[in-house]
DOPA-608910 format. One record per residue: residue number from 0; x, y, z of N, C-alpha, C in turn; residue in three letters. Coordinates in steps of 0.2 Angstrom, whole numbers, plus 2048, in hexadecimal, padded with zeros to 3 digits. Each point is the difference from the previous one (the first is absolute). Last residue first. Layout:
NUM / X / Y / Z / X / Y / Z / X / Y / Z / ALA
...
//
This chain:
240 / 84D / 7B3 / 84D / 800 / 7FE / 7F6 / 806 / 7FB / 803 / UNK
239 / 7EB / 807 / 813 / 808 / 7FF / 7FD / 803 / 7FE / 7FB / UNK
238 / 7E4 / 805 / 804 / 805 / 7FC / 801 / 807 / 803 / 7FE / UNK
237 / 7E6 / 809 / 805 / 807 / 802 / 7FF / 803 / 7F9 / 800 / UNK
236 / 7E9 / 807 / 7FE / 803 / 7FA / 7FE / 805 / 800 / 800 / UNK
235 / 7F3 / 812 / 805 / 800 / 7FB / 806 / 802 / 7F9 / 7FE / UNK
234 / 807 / 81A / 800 / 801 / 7FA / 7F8 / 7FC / 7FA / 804 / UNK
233 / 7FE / 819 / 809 / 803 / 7FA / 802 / 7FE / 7FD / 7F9 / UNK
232 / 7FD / 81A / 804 / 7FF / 7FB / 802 / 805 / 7FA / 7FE / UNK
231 / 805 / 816 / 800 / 801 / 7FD / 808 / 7FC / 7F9 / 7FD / UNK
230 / 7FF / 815 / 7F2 / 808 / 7FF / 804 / 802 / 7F8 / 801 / UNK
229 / 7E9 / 80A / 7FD / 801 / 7FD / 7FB / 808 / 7FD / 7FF / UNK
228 / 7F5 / 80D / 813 / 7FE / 7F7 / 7FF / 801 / 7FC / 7F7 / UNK
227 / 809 / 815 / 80A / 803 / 7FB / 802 / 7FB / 7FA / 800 / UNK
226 / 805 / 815 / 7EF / 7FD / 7FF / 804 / 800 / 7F9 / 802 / UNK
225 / 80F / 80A / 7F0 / 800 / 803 / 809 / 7F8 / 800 / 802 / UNK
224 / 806 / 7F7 / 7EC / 802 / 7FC / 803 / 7FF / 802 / 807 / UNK
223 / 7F5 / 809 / 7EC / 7FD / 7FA / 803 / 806 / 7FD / 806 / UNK
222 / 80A / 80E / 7F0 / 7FB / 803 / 805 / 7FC / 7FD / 806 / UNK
221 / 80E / 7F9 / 7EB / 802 / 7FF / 807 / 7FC / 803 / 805 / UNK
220 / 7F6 / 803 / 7ED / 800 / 7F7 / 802 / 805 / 7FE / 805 / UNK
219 / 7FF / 819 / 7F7 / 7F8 / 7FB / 801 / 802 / 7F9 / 802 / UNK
218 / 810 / 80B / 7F7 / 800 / 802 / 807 / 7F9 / 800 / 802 / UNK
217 / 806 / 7F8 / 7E8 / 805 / 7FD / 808 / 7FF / 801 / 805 / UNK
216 / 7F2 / 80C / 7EF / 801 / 7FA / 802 / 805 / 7F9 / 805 / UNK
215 / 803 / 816 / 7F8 / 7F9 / 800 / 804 / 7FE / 7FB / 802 / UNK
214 / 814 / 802 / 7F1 / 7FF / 801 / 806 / 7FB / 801 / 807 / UNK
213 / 7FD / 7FB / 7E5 / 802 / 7F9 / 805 / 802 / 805 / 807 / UNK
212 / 7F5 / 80D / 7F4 / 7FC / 7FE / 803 / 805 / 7F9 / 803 / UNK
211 / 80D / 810 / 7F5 / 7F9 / 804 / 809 / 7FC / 7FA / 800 / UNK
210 / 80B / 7FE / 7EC / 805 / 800 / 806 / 7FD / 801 / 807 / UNK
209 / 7F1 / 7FF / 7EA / 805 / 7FA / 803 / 805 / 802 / 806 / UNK
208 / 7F7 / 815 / 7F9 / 7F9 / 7FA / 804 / 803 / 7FA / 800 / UNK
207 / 810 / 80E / 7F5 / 7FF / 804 / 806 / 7FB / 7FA / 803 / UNK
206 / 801 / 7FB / 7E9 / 805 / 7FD / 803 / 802 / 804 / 807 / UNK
205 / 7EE / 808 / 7F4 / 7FF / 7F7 / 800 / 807 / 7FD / 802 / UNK
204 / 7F6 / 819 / 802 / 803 / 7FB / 7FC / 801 / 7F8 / 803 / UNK
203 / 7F1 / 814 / 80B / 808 / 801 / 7FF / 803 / 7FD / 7FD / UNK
202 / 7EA / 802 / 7FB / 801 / 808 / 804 / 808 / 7FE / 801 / UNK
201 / 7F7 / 7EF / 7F5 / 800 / 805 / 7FB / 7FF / 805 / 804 / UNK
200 / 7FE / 7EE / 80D / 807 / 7FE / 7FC / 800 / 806 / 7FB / UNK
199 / 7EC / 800 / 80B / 807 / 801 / 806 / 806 / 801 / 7FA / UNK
198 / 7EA / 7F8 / 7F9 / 803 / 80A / 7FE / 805 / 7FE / 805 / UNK
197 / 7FE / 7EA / 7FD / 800 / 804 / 7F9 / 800 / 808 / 802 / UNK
196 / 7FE / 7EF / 811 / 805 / 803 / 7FE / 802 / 802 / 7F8 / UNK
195 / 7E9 / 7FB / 80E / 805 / 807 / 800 / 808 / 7FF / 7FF / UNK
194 / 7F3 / 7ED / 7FC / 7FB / 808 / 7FD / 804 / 804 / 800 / UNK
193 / 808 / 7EA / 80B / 800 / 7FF / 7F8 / 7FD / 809 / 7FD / UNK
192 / 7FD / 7FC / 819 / 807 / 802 / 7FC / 802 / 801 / 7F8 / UNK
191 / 7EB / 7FB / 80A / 801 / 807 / 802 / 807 / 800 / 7FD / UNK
190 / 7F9 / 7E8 / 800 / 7FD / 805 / 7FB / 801 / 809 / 800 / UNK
189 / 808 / 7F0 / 811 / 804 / 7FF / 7FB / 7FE / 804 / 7F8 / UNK
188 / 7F7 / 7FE / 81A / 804 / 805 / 7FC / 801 / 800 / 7FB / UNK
187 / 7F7 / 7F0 / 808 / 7FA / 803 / 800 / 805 / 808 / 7FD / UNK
186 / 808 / 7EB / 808 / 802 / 800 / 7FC / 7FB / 806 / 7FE / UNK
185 / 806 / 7F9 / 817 / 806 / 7FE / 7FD / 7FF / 804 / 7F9 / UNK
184 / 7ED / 7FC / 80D / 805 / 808 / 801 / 804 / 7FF / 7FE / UNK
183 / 7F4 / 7ED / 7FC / 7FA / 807 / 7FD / 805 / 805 / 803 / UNK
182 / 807 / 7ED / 805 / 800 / 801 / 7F9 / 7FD / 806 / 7FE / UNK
181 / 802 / 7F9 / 819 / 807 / 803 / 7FD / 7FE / 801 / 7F8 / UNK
180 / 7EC / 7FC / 809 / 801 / 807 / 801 / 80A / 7FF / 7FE / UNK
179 / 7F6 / 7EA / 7FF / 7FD / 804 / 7FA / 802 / 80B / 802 / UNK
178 / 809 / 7EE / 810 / 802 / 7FF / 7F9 / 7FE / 805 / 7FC / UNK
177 / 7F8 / 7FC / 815 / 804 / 806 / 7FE / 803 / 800 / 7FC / UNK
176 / 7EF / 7F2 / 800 / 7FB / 806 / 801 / 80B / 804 / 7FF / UNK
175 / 802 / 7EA / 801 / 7FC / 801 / 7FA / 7FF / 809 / 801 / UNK
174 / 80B / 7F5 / 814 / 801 / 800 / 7FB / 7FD / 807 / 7F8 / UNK
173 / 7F9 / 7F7 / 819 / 7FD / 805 / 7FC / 806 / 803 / 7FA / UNK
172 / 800 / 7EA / 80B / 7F8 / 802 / 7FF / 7FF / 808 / 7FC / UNK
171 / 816 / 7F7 / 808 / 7FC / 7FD / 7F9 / 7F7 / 801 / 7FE / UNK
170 / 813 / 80F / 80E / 7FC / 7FB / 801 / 7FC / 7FF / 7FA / UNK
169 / 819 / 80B / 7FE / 7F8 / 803 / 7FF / 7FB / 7FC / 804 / UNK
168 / 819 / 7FC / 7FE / 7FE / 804 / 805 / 7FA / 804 / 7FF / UNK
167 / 80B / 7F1 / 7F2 / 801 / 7FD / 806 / 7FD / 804 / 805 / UNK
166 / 7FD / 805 / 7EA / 7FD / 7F7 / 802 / 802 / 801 / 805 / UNK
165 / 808 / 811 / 7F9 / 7F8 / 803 / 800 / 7FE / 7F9 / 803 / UNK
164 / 815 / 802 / 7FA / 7FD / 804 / 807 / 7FB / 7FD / 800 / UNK
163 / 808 / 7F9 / 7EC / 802 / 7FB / 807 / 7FE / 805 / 805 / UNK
162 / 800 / 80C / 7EE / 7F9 / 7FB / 7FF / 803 / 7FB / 806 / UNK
161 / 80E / 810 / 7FD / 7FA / 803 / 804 / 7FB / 7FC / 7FE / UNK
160 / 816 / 7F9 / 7F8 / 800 / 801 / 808 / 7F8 / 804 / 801 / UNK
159 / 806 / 7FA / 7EC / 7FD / 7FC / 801 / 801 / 801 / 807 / UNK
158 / 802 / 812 / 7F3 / 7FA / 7FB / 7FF / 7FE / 7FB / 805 / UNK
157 / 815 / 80B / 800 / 7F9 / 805 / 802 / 7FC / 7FF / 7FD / UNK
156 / 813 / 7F4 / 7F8 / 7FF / 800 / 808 / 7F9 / 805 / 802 / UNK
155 / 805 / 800 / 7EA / 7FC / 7FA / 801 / 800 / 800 / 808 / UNK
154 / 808 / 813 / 7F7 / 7F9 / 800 / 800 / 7FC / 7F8 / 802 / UNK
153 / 819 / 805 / 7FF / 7FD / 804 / 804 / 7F8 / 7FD / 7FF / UNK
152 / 80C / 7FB / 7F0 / 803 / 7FC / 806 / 7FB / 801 / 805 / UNK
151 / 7FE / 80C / 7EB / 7FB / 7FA / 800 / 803 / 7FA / 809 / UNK
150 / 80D / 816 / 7FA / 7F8 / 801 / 803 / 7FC / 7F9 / 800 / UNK
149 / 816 / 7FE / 7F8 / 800 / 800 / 806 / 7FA / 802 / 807 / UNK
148 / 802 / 7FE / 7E5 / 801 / 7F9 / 805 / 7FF / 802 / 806 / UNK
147 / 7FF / 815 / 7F4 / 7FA / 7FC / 7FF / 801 / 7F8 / 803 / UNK
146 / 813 / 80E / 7FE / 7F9 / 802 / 807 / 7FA / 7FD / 7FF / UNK
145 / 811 / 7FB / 7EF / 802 / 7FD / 805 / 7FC / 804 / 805 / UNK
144 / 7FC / 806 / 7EB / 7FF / 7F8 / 800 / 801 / 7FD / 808 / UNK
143 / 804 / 816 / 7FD / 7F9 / 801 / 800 / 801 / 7F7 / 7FF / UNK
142 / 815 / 807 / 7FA / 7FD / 802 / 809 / 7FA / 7FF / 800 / UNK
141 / 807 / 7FC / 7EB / 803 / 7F8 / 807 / 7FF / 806 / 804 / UNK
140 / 7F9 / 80D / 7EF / 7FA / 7FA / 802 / 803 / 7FC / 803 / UNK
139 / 808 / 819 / 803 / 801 / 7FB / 7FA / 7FC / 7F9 / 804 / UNK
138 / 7F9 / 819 / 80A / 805 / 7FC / 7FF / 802 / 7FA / 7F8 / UNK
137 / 7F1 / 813 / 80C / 802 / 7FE / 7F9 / 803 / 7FD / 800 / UNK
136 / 7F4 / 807 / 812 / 807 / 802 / 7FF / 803 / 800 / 7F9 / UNK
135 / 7EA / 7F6 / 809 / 800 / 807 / 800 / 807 / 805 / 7FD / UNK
134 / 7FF / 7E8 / 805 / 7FB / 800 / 7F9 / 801 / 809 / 800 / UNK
133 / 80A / 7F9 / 814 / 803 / 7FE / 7F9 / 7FC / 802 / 7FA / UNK
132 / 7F3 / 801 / 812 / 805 / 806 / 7FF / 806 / 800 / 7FC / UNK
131 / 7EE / 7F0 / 804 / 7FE / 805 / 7FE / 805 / 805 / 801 / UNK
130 / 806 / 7EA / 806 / 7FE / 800 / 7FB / 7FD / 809 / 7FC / UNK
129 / 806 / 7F9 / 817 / 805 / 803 / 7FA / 800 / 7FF / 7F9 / UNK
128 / 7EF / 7FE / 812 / 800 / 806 / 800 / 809 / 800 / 7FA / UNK
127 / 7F8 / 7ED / 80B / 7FC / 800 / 7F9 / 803 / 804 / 7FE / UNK
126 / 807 / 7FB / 814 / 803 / 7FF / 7FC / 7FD / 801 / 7F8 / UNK
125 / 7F5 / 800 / 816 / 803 / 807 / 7FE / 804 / 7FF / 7F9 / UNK
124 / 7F6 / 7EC / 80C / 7FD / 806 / 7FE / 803 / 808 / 7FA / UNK
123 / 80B / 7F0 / 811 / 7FF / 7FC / 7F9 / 7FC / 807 / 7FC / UNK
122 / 7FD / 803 / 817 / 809 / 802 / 7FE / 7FF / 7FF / 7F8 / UNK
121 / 7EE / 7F6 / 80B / 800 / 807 / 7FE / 807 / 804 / 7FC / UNK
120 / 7FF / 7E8 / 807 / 7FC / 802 / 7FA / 7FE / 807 / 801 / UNK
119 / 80A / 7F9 / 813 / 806 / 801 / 7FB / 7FC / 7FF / 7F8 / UNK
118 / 7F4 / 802 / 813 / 803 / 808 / 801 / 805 / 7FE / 7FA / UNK
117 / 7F2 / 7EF / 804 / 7FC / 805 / 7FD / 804 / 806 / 800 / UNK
116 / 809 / 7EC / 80B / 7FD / 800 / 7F9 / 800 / 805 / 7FC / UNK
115 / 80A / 7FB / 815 / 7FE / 805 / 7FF / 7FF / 7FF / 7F8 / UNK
114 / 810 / 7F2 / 806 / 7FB / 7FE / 807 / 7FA / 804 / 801 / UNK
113 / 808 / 7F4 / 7E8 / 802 / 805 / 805 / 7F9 / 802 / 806 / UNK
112 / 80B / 7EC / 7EB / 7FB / 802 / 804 / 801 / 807 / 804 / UNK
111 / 806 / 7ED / 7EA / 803 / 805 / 804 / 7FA / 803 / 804 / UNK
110 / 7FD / 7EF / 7EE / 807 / 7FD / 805 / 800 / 805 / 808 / UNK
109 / 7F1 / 803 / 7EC / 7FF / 7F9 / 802 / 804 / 7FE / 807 / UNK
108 / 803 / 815 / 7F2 / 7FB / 7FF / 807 / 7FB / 7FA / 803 / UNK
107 / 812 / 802 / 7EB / 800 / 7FF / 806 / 7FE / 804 / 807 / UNK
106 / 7F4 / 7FF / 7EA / 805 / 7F9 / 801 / 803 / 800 / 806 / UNK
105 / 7F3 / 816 / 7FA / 7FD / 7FA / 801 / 803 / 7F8 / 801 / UNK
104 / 80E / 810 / 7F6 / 7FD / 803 / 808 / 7FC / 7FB / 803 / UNK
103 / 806 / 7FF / 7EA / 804 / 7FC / 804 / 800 / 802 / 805 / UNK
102 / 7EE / 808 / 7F1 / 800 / 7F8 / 7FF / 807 / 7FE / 806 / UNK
101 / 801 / 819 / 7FE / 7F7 / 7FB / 801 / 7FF / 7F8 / 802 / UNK
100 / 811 / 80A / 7F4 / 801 / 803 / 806 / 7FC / 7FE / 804 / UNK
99 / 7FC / 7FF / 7E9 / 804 / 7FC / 801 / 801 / 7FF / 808 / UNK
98 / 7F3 / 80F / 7F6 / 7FD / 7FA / 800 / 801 / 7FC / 803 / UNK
97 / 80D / 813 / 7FA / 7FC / 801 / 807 / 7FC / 7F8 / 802 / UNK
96 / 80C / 805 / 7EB / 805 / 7FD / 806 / 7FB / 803 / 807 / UNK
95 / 7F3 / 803 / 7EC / 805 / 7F8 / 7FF / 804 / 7FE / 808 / UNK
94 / 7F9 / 816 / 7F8 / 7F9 / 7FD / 803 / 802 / 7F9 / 804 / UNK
93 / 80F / 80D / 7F3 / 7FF / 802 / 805 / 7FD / 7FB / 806 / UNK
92 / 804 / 7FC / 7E8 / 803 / 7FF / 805 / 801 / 800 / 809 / UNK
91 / 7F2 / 80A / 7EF / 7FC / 7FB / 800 / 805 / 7FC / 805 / UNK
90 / 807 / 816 / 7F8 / 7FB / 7FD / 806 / 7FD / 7FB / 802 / UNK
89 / 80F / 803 / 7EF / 804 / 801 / 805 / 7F9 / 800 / 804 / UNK
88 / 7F8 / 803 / 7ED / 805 / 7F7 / 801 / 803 / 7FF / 806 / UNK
87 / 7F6 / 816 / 7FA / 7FA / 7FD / 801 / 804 / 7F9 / 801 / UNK
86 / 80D / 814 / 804 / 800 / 7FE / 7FB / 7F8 / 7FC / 803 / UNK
85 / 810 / 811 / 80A / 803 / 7FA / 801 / 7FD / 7FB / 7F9 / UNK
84 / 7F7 / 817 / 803 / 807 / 7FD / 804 / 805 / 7FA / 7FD / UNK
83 / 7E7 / 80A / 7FA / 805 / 805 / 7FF / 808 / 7FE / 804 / UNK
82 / 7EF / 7F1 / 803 / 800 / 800 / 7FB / 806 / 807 / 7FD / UNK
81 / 7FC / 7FD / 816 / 802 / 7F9 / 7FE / 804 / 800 / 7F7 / UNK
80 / 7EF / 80F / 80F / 809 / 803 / 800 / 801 / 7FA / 7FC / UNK
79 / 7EC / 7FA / 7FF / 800 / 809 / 7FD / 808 / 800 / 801 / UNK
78 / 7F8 / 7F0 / 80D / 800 / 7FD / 7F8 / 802 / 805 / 7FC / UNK
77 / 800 / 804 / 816 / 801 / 7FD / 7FF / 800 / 7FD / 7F9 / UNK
76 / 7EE / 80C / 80B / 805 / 804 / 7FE / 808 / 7FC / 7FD / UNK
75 / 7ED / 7F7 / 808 / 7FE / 800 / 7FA / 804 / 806 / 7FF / UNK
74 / 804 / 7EC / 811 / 7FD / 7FF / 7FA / 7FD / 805 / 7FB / UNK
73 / 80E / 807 / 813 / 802 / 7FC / 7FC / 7FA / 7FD / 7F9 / UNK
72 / 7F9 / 813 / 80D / 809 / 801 / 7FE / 803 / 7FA / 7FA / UNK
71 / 7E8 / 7FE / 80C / 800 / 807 / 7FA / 808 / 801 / 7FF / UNK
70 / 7FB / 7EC / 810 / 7FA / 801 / 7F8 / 803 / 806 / 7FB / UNK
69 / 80B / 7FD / 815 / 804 / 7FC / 7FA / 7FB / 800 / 7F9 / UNK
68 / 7FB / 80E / 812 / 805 / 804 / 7FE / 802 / 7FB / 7FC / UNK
67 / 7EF / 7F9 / 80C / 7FF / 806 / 7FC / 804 / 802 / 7FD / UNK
66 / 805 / 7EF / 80F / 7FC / 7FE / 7F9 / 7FE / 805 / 7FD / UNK
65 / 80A / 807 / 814 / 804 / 7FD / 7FB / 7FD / 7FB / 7FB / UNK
64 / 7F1 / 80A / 811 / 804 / 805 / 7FB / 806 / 7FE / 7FD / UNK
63 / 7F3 / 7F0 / 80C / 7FD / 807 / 7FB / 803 / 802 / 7FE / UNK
62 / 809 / 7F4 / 810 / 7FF / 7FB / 7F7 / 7FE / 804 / 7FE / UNK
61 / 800 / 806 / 813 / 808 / 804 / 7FD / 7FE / 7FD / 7FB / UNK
60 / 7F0 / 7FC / 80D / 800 / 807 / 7FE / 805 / 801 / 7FD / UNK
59 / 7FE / 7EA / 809 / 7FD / 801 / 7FB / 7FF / 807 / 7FC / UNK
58 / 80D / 7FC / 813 / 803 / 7FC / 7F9 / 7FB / 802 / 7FB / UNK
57 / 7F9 / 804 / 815 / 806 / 804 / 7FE / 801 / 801 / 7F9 / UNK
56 / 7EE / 7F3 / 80B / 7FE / 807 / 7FE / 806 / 803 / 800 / UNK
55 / 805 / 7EC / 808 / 7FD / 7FF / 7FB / 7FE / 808 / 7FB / UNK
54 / 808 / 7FF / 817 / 805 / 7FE / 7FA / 7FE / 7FD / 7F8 / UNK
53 / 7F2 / 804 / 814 / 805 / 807 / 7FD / 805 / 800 / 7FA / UNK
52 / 7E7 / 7F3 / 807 / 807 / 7FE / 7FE / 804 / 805 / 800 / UNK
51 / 7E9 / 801 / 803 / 803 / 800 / 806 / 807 / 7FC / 800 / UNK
50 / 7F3 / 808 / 7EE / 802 / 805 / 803 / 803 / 800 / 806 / UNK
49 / 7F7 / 7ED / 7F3 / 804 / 803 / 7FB / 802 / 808 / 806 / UNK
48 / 7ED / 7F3 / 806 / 806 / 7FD / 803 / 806 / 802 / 7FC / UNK
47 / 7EC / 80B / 7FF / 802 / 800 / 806 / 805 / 7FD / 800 / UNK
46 / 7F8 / 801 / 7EC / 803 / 805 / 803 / 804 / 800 / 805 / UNK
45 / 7F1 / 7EE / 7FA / 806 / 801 / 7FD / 806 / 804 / 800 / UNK
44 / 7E9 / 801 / 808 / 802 / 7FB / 804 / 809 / 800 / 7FC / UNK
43 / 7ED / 80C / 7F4 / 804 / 804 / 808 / 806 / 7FA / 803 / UNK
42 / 7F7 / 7F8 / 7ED / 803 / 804 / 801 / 804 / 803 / 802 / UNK
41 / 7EE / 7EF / 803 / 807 / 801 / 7FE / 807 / 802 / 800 / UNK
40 / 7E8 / 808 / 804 / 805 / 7FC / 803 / 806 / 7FD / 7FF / UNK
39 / 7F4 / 807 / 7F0 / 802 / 806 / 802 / 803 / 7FE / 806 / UNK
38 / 7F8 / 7ED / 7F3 / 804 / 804 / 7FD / 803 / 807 / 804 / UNK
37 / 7F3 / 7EB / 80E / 800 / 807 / 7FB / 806 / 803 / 7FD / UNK
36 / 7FD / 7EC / 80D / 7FF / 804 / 802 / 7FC / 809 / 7FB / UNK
35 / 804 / 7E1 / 802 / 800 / 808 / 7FD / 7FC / 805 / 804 / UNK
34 / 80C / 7E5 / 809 / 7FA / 805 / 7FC / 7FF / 809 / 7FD / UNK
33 / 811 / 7E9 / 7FB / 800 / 804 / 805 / 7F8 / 804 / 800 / UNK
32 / 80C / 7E5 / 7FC / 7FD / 805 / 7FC / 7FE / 807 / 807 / UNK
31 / 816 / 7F0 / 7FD / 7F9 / 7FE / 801 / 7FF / 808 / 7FE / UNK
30 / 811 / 7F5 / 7F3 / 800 / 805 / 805 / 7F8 / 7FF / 803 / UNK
29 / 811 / 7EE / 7F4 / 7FC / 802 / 7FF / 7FE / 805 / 805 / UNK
28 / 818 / 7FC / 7F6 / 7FB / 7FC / 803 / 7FB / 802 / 803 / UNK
27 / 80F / 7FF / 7E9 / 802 / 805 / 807 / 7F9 / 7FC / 802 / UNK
26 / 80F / 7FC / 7E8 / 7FC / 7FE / 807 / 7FF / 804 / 804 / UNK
25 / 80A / 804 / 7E6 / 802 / 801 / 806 / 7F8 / 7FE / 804 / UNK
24 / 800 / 801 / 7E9 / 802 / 7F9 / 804 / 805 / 800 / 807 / UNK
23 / 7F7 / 813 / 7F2 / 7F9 / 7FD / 7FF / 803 / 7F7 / 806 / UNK
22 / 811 / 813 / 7F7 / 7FC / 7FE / 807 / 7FB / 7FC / 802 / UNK
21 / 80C / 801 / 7E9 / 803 / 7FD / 808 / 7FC / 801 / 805 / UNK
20 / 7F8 / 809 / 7EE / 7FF / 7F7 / 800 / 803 / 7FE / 807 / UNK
19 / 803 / 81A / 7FC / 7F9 / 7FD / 802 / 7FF / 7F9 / 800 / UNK
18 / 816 / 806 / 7F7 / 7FE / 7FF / 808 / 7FA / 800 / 804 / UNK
17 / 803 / 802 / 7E5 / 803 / 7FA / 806 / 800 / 7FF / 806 / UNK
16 / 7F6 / 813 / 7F4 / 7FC / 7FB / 802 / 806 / 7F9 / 802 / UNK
15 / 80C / 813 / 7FF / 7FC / 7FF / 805 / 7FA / 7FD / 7FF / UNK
14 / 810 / 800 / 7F0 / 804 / 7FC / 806 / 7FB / 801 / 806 / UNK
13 / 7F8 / 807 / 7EA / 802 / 7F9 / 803 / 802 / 7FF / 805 / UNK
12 / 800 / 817 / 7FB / 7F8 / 7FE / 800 / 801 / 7F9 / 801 / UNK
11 / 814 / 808 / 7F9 / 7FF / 801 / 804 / 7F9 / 7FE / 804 / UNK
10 / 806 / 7FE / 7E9 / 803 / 7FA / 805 / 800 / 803 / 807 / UNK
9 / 7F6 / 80E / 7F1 / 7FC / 7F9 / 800 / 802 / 7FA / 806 / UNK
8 / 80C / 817 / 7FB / 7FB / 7FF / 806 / 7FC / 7F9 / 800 / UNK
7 / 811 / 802 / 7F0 / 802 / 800 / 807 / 7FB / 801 / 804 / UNK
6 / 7FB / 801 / 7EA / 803 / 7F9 / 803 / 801 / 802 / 807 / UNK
5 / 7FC / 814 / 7F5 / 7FA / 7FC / 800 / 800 / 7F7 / 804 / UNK
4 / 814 / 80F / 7FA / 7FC / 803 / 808 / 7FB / 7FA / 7FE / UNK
3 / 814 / 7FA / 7F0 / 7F8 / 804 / 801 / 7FE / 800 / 809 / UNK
2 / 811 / 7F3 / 7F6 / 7FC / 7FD / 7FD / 7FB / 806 / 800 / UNK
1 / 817 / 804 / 806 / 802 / 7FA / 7F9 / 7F7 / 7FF / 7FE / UNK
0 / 80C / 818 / 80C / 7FB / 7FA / 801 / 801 / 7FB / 7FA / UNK
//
């Protein structure tokens, strides 16, 4: 490090009050006013339409458990193997080429489209999974440098392909309500993992739990694929590259 962690998170904390400013200047058009129903209303109502998605009640089970497995393996067993491996500089690298992979994933899903969205951001999906079994293997840091772009590839496709389902094929009205159950299932494990991978990874080692869980992880997120309305659905914006 040249200026200190301390720096780095400050300029980090920046960049997202900078994008708070940004937003502030984004326009959207006015929503007429709806009547309330009740919070517990709500609710129910939310459910109902969050469980009558199949495809939605897939993915979001799988996000479970593979947010589980990246809360407690990667982010906090992960630093642990890192540090006895590969080094604390070499992971900052790590972190770096994921970022990285991320930001050019994101560039061209400007251009590229597929006619099965969500079945090719699961496929993506999986690709994290080689981050944590490299990390597991002990490899030398250009393997783990280079699973970490390729997870951040991945991951950006399975971003933003399941946020374009959701828009295209959730109805706008009940949007909002399935949103907040994908986030409350998606991330609610995250906590359970971070806890139990401490006595886990001290009953089989820390480098055994890296390798099982990017495993587990892969075949959780192809998982989601045999079932067919997650298979099958349609890109509704499909165009021709």
């Amino acid at each position: 490090m040249t200026a200190g962690g301390g720096w780095a998170i400050g300029v980090d904390a920046a960049s997202y009050l900078f994008a708070a400013v940004c937003m502030t200047r984004v326009a959207l058009p006015a929503v007429p006013a709806a009547g309330r129903a009740g919070i517990g209303r709500d609710i129910l109502a939310g459910w109902t339409e969050f469980r009558s998605l199949p495809w939605v009640v897939v993915i979001v089970s799988a996000f479970a458990l593979t947010n589980c497995i990246l809360g407690g393996v990667w982010l906090v067993l992960g630093p642990v193997i890192a540090r006895a491996t590969i080094g604390e500089t070499a992971w900052g690298v790590v972190l770096s080429a994921r970022a990285v992979g991320l930001l050019i994933m994101g560039v061209v899903l400007y251009r590229v489209t597929a006619r099965h969205l969500l079945a090719v951001s699961q496929l993506c999906a999986a690709l994290f999974a080689l981050q944590l079994i490299v990390l597991g293997l002990g490899l030398p840091a250009a393997w783990l440098i280079s699973a970490a772009f390729i997870g951040g590839l991945g991951s950006a496709v399975t971003a933003i392909g399941w946020e374009t389902s959701l828009q295209e094929h959730v109805p706008a009205a009940a949007l909002s309500r399935v949103s907040s159950y994908d986030s409350l299932g998606s991330f609610a494990a995250v906590p359970i993992g971070q806890i139990a991978v401490v006595p886990v990874a001290a009953a089989v080692g820390d480098a055994r739990l890296a390798v099982t869980g990017g495993i587990a992880y892969a075949l959780i997120s192809l998982g989601a694929l045999a079932f067919p309305s997650v298979r099958n659905l349609p890109h509704a914006r499909h165009s021709p590259a």
